[in-house]
C-alpha positions as CSV (number, residue, x, y, z in Angstrom):
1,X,233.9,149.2,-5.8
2,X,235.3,152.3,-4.9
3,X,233.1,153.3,-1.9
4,X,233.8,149.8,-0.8
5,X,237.7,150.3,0.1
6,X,237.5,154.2,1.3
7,X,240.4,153.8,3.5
8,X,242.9,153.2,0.2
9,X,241.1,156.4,-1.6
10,X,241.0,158.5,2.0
11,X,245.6,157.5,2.2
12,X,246.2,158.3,-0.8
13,X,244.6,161.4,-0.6
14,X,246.3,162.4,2.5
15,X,249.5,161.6,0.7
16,X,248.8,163.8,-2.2
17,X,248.3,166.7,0.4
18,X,251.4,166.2,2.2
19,X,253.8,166.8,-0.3
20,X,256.6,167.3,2.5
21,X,256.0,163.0,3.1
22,X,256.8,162.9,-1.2
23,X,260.9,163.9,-1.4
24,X,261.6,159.9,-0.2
25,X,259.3,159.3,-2.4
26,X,260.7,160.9,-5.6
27,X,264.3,159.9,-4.6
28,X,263.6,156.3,-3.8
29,X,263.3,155.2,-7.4
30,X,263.3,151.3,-6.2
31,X,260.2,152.5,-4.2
32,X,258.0,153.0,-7.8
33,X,257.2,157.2,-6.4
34,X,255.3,160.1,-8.6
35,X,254.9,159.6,-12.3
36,X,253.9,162.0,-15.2
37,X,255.0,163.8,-18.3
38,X,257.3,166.9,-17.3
39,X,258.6,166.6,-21.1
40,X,255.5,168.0,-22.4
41,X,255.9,171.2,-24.7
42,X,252.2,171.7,-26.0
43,X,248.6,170.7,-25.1
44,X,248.7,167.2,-26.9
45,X,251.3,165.9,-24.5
46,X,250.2,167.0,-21.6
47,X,248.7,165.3,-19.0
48,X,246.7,166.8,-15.9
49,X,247.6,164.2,-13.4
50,X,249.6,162.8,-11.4
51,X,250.3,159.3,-9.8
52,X,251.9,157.2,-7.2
53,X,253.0,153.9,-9.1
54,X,254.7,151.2,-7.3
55,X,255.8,147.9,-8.2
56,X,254.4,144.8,-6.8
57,X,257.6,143.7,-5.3
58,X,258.0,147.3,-3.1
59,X,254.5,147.3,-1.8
60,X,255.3,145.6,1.2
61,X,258.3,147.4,2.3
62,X,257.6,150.2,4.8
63,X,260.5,152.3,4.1
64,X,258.4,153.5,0.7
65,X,255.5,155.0,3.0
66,X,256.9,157.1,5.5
67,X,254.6,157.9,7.9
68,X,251.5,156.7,5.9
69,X,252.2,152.9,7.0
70,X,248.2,152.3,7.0
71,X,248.1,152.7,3.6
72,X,250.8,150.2,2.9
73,X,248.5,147.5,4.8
74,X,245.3,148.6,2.8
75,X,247.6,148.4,-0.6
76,X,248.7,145.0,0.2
77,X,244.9,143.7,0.5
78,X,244.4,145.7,-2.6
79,X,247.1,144.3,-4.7
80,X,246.7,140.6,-3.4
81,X,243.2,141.0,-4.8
82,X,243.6,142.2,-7.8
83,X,246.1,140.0,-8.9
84,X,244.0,137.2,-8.1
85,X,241.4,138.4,-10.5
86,X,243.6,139.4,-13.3
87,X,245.4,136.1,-13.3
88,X,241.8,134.3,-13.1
89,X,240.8,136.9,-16.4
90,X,243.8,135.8,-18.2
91,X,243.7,132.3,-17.5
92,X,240.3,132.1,-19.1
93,X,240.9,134.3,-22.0
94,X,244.0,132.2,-22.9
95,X,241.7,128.8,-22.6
96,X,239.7,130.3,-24.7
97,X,242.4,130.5,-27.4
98,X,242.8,126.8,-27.1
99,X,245.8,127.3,-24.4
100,X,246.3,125.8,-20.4
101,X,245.1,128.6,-17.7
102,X,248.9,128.5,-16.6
103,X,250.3,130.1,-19.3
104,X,249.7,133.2,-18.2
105,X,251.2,132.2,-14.0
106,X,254.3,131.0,-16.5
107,X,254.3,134.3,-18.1
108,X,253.3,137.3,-15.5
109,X,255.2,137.2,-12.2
110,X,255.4,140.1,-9.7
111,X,258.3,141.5,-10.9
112,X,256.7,143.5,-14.1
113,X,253.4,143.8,-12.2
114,X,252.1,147.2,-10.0
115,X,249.6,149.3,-8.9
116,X,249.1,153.1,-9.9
117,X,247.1,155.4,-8.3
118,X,246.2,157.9,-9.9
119,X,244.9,161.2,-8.9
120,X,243.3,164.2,-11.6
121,X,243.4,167.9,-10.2
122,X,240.0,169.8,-10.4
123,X,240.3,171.5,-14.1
124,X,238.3,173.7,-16.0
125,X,237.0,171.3,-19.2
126,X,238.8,172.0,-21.8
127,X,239.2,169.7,-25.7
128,X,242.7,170.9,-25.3
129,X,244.2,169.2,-21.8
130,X,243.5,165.7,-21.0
131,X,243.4,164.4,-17.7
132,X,245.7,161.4,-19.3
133,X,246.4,161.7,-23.0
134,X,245.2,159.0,-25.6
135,X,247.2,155.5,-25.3
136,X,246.6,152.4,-25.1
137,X,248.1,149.8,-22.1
138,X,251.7,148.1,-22.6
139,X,250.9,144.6,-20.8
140,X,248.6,141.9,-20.8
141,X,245.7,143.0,-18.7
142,X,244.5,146.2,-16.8
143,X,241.7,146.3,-14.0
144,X,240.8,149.5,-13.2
145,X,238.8,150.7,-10.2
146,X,237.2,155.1,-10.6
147,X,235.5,156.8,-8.7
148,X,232.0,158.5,-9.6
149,X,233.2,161.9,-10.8
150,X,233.9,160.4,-14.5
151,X,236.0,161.4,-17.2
152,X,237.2,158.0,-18.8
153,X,236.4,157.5,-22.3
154,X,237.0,154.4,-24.5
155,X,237.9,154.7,-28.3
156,X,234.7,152.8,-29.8
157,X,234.0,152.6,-33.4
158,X,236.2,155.2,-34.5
159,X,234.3,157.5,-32.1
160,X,235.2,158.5,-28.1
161,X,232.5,157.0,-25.9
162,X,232.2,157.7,-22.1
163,X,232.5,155.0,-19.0
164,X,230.0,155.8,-16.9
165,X,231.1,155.1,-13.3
166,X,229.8,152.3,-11.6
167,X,230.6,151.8,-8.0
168,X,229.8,147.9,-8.5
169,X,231.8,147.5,-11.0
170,X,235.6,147.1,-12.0
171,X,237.2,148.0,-16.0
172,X,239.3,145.5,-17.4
173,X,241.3,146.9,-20.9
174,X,243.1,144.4,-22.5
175,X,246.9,145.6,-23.3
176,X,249.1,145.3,-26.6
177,X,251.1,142.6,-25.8
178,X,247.7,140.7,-25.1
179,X,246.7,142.0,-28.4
180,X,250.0,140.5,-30.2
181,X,250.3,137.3,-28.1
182,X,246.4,136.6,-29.4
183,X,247.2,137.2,-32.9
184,X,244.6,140.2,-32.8
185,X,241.7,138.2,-31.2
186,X,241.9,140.0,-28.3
187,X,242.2,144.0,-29.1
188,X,243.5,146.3,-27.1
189,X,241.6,149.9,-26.1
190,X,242.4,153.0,-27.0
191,X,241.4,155.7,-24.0
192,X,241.9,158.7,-22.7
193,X,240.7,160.4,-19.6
194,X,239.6,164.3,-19.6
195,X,239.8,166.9,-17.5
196,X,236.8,167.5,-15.0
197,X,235.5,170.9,-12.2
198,X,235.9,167.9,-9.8
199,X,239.2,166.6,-8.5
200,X,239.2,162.4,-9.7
201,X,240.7,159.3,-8.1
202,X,241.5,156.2,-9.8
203,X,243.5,153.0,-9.0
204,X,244.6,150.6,-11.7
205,X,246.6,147.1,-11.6
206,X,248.7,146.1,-14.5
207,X,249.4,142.2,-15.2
208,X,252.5,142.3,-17.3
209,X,254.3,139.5,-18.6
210,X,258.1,139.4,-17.2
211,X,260.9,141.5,-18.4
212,X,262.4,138.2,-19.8
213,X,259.8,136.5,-21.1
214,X,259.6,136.5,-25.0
215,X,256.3,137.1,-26.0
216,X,255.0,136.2,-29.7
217,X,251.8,134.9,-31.0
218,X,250.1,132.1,-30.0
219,X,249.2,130.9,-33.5
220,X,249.9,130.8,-36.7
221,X,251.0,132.4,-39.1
222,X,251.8,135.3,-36.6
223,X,251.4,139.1,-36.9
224,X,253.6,140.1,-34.8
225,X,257.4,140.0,-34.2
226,X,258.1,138.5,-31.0
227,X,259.1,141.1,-28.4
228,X,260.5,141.6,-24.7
229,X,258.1,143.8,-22.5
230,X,261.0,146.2,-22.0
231,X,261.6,146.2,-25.6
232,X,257.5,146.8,-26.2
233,X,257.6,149.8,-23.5
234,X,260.4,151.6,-25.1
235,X,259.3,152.1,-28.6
236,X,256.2,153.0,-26.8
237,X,257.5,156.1,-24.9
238,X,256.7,158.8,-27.4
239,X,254.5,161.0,-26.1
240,X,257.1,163.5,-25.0
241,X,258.0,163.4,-28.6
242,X,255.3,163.3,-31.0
243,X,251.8,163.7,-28.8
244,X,250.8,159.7,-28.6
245,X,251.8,156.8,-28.4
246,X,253.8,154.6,-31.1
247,X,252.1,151.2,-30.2
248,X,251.7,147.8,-32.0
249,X,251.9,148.9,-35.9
250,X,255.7,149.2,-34.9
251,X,255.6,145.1,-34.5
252,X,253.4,143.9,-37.2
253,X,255.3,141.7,-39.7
């Protein structure tokens, strides 16, 4: 899947080596711009990455590109895609639970959703820095696209298990407030992404419900206490704290 869209892998590269494009980038908060963990004090915070993340509602505006206005046409394509498939995903996952397809278009809108591409500086391998430290996803659904040089692991059986890259193929993680809005039928995954000798590229799309959209279980009795995305996302944000994330245990009833 990768080697099929080089032109979004070859921009963003480009951006990453221009850093004198990133300023605008960095000041332009309604723009999305570079994320990452400055906060982090020892090796179980840190991540060795960095990212351009941009909400779904900026990724046509030009002004958040600069001069890199080709990649702004190839994220378009990108995003339109992917949103088609992770709205198709969810609508079958929620029929499965008994529930219309539409749910989730009454649900997710474009205003909680983005892209984030994410890029891993070369690093020596080491059990001490992770390319993106343990967590699991805040929203409903995640599709993920990697390139071959590997490094994504999935928390299987109480054990970390390696993805082995497949350029004909895309990862979809389910998210916690999937998880909660299921009632634990659908389970969220817990991964982690290690350093590498190689440089690595990734591009993921988050389906998030919107920021004003209640979400609680779909059945009863429920597990969880019913929660606002923003709401979710702040009690998650303790890895600058503490190492990991503080994720669904904080909602069960």
């Amino acid at each position: 899947m990768m080697d099929s869209n080089p032109p979004l892998l070859h921009h963003y590269g480009a951006l990453l080596h221009h850093p004198s494009s990133l300023p605008s980038l960095e000041s332009n908060q309604r723009c999305g711009g570079l994320v990452g963990n400055p906060k982090a004090t020892r090796p179980n915070q840190f991540s060795w990455s960095e990212a351009f993340h941009i909400p779904l509602t900026k990724i046509s505006e030009e002004t958040c590109y600069g001069q890199f206005s080709t990649l702004r046409e190839v994220m378009e394509e990108f995003a339109a895609t992917m949103s088609k498939l992770a709205r198709m995903l969810a609508g079958v996952l929620a029929e499965n639970l008994g529930h219309r397809k539409e749910v989730i278009e009454d649900t997710c809108d474009e205003s909680a959703c983005f892209l984030r591409l994410n890029h891993y500086p070369a690093y020596p391998v080491s059990p001490e820095i992770h390319g993106l430290v343990p967590h699991t996803d805040s929203g409903f659904l995640t599709i993920l696209c990697q390139d071959q040089v590997g490094g994504l692991q999935l928390m299987k059986d109480f054990k970390w298990v390696a993805v082995k890259p497949n350029e004909e193929a895309l990862i979809v993680n389910i998210g916690d407030l999937f998880q909660a809005w299921s009632n634990d039928v659908y389970k969220s995954v817990e991964h982690r992404v290690m350093t590498n000798k190689m440089k690595r590229f990734s591009i993921a799309y988050f389906l998030c419900p919107s920021y004003d959209s209640l979400i609680g279980s779909c059945r009863e009795p429920s597990m969880y206490k019913s929660s606002l995305l923003e709401n979710t996302e702040n009690k998650f944000e303790k890895i600058s704290k503490i190492g990991h994330k503080v994720g669904l245990s904080r909602f069960l009833l």
